[in-house]
C-alpha positions, 0 to 999 in steps of 0.5 A, spaced: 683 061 718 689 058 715 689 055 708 693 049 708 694 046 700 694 039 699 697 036 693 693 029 692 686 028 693 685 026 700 690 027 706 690 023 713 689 028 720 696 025 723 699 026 716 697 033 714 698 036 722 705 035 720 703 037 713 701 045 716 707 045 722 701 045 727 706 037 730 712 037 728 712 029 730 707 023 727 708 021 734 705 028 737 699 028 732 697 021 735 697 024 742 694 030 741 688 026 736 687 020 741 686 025 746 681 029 743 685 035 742 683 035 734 676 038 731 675 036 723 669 040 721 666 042 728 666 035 730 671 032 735 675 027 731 680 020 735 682 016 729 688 019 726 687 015 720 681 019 718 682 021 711 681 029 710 678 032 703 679 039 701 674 043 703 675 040 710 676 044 716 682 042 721 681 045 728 688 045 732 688 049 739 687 056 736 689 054 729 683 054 725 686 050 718 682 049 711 684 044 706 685 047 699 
């Protein structure tokens, strides 16, 4: 598990995919997270505006993220 440090309090899952490099495109993110394809704390997440506070976890393919 990677820990990914945020420097506010709060993030939104398309912007923090880009944040960690898991996308290298908000585009990107928008498709994978529409699509499925994210977990935020072991639940399947389609709204990529979804605000993340630390101690969230972000699930990515194989990449395990924790927000620090």
């Amino acid at each position: 598990m990677d820990e990914i440090k945020i420097n506010t309090d709060t993030i939104k899952l398309d912007s923090f995919l880009k944040w960690c490099g898991a996308v290298s495109q908000g585009s990107e993110a928008k498709i994978f997270i529409k699509d499925g394809m994210v977990k935020v704390n072991g639940e399947i997440e389609t709204r990529r505006g979804r605000k993340l506070f630390k101690g969230y976890i972000v699930e990515f393919g194989v990449n395990t993220y924790k927000i620090i």
